[in-house]
C-alpha positions in Angstrom: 0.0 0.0 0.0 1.4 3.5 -1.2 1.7 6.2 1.4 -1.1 8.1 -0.9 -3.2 5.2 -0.6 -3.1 5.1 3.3 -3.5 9.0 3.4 -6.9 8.2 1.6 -7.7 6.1 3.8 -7.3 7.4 6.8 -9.0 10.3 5.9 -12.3 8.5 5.1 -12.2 6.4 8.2 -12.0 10.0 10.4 -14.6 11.4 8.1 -17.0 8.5 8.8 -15.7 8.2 12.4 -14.5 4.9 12.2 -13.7 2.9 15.0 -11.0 -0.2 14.8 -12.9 -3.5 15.3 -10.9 -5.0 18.8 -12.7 -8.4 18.6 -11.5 -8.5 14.8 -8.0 -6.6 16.1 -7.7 -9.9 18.8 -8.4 -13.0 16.8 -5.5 -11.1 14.2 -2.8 -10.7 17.0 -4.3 -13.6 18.8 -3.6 -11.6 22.2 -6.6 -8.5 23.6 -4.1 -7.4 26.5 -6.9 -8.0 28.9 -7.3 -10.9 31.5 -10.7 -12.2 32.8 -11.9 -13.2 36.2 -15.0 -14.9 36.5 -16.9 -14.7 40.1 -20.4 -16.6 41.0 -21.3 -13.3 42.1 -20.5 -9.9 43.4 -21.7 -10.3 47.1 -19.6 -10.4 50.3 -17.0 -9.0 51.6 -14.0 -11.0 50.5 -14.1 -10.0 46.3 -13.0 -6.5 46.9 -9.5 -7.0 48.2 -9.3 -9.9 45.9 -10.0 -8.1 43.0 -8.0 -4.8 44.0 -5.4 -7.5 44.2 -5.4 -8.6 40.9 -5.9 -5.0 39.4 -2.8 -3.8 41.2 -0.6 -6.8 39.6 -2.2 -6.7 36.4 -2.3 -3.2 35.6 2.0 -3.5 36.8 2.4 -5.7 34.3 0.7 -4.2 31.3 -3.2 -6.0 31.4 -6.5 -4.5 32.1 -8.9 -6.6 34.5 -12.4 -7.5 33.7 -14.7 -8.8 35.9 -17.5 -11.3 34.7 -20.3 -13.6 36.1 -22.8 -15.7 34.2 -22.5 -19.0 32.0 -23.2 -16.6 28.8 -19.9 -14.3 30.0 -17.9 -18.0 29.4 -17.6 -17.6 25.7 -15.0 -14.9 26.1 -12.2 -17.4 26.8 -12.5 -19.8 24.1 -13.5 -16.6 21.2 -10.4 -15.3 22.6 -11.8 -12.4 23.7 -9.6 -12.3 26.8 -6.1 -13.9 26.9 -6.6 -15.8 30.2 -9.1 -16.3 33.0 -9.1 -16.4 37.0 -11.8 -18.7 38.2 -14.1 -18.8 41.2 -17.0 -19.2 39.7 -19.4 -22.9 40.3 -21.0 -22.2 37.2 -18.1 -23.4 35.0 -17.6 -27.2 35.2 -14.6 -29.5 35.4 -14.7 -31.0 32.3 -15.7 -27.3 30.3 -12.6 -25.7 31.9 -10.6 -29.3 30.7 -11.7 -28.4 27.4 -10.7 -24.9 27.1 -7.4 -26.2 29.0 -6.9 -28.9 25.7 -7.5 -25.8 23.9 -4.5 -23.9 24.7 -6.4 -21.4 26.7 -4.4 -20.3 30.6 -6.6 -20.5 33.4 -5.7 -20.0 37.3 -8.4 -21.7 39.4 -9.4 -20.6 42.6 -12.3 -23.3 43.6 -11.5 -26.5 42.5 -8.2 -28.8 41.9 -7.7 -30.1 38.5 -4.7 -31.4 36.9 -3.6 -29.7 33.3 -0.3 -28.1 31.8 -2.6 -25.4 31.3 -4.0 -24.6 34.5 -2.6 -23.4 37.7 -4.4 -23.8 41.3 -3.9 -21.1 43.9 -6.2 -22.2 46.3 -6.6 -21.0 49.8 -5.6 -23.7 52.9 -9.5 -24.6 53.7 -8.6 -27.9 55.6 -5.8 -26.5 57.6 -8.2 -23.3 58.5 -11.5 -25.0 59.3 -8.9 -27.5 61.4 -7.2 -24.3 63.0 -11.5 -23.5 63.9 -12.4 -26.8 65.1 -9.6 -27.6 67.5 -9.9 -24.3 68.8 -13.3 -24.4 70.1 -12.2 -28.0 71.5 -9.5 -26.7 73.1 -11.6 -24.1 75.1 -13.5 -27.2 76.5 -16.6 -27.4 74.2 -18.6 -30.7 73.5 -21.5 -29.5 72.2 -20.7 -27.7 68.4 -22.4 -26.7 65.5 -21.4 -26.6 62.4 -23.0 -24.1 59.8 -22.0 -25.0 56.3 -21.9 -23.5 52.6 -23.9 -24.2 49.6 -23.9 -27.0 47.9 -21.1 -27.5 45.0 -19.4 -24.6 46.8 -15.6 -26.0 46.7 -14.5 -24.2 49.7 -17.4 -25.5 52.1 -16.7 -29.3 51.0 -13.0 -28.6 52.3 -14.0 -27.2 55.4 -16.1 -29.8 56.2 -13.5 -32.4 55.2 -11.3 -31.2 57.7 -13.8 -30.2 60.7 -15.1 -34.4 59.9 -11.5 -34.9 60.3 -11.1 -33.2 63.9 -14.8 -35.0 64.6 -13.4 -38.1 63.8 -10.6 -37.8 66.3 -12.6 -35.8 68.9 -15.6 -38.5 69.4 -16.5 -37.1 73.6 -17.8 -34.0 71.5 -21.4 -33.8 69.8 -21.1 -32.1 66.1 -24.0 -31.4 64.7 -24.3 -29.8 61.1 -26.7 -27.0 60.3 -26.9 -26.6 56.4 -26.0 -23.0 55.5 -25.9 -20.9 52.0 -22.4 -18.7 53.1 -25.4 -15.7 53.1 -26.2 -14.0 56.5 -29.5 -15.7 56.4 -28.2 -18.9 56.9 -26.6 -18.1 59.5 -30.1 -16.3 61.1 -31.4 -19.8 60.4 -28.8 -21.9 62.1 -29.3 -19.5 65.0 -33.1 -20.3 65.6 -32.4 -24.1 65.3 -29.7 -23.7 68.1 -32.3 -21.4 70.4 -35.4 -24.1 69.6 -32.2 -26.7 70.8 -30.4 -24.7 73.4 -29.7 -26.8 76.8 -26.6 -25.3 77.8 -23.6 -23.2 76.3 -23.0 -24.6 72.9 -20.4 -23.7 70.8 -21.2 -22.7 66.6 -18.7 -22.8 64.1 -19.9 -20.9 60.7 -18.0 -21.7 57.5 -18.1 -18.0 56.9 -18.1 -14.7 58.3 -21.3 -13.5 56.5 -23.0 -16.8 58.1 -21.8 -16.1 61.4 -22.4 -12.0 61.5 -26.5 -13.4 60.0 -26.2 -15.3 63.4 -25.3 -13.0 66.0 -27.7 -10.7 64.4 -30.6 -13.5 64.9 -29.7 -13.5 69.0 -30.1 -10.0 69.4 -33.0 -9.5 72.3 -33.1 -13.2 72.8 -31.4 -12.9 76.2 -28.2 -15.2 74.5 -25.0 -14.0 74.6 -22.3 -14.5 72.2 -19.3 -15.9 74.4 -21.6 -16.8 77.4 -24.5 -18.6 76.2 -23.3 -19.2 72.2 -19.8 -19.4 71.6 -19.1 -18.3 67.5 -16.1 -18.2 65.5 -16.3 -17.9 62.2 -14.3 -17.9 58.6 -12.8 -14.8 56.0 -11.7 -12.0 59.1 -13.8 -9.8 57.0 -13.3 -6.6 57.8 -16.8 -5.7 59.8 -15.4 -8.7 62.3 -12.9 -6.1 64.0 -15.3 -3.8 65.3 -17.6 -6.6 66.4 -17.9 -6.7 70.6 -17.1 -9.0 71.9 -14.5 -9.9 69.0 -15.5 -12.7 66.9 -12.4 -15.0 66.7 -12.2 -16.2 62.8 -9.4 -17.6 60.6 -7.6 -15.0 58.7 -5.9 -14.7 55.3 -4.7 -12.1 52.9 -7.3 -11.5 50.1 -5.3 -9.2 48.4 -2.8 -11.8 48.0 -4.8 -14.2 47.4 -5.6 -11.9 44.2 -2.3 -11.1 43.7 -0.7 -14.6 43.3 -3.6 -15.9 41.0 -2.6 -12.5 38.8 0.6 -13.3 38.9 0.8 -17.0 37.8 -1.9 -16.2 35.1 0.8 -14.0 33.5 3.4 -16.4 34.2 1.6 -19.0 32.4 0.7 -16.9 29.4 4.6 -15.8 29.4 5.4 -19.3 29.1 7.1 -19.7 32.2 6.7 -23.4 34.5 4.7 -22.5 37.7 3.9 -24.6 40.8 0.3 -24.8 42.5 0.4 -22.6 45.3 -1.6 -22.6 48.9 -2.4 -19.6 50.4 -1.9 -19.5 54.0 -4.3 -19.0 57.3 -4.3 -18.1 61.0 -6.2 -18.1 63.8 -7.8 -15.2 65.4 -8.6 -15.8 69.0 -11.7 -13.5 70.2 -14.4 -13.2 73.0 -17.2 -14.4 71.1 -15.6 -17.9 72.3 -15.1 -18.2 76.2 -14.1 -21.2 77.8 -16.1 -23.7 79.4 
């Protein structure tokens, strides 16, 4: 094409206001510049520091970040749309994230553990967490403990009940009795009227979440229970509302803006070509009032 020619050009395409295709741009260079995370939704506490986590890394390193949610939103990986994808979202399945995998599409996976050259896992220590919870409350003398769970399929809640099974297992003096939950504070408001219709005598509750367990102390207010007296509660997440709660509530902690971070960081890796290991993100214990000892 002649300089004369792309003179011409240009100056139709500002005349009519042209705009460059970017979908037609990215299947040409094969790469958009922009990574995807895909969430089950947008409630709770926890996405913002995770996704301020993965905006910090990949705007460092040259990406933009979009945020999606819905099984329509899924076609953006394999149309290329997006050069990679962060996952914490139920609605994709195993064998649909294989695929795509077998496709040469990157993917870091937050929620699930699946073995591929083309998928990372940065999943957070669930087991070792709920463990940290369940001893805890043993520890402090309790025999009688709840034990409000997740929604079903949700990966985190099966691995928190795996290892709270685990402590069960090896703690048989102790009565563990499991309240299904929805990781929304109205399951916890639910698990807190079964324990009143129950109550006999201080019982301890252990909420696979802090959403759960903030729906539950909510639920006791101007019943006459008290959180650390009657009901013991510990919960799951330290989000932030838990450190102006009084009495405290104890919960396990981690770094959600790490936790972003990492999963950033080893998408980018992986698209860069570079060998990664699976990484764990780590938790601790937070020791409050709302669990006294018996």
């Amino acid at each position: 094409m002649t300089d004369e020619t792309r003179s011409k050009i240009l100056a139709v395409a500002k005349e009519l206001n042209y705009v460059p295709n970017a979908a037609a741009r990215t299947l040409k260079k094969r790469e958009s510049g922009i990574l995807g995370v895909f969430l089950t939704d947008f409630k709770g506490d926890v996405y913002g520091d995770l996704l301020d986590g993965m905006k910090e890394v990949c705007n460092g390193r040259g990406y933009d970040l979009i945020v999606c949610s819905g099984k329509r939103a899924h076609r953006m990986l394999p149309e290329r749309m997006i050069d990679g994808a962060v996952i914490l979202d139920q609605t994709f399945k195993n064998e649909e994230l294989l695929k795509y995998a077998d496709r040469n599409h990157k993917i870091v996976v937050l929620d699930r553990e699946l073995d591929h050259p083309n998928i990372n896992q940065v999943l957070l220590d669930n087991k070792a967490g709920a463990a940290l919870a369940a001893e805890y409350l043993l520890e402090q003398g309790h025999r009688k403990i709840y034990v409000v769970s997740g929604p079903e399929g949700s990966f985190d809640s099966t691995q928190r009940m795996k290892a709270v099974k685990m402590v069960a297992d090896r703690a048989r003096e102790a009565e563990w009795i499991e309240i299904a939950g929805d990781f929304k504070k109205s399951g916890g408001e639910r698990a807190a009227e079964q324990v009143i219709r129950e109550y006999s005598g201080p019982a301890a509750v252990f909420c696979l979440n802090d959403e759960m367990a903030i729906g539950f102390w909510n639920r006791l207010e101007g019943t006459g229970y008290r959180i650390g007296e009657h009901i013991h509660l510990i919960g799951f997440d330290n989000i932030e509302l838990t450190n102006y709660m009084q009495p405290r509530l104890a919960t396990i902690n981690y770094s959600k803006r790490k936790w972003g971070a990492l999963a950033a960081e080893q998408l980018i890796k992986i698209l860069a070509g570079e060998q990664v290991e699976h990484e764990r993100i780590y938790v601790t214990l937070i020791k409050g009032e709302s669990v006294g000892k018996i």
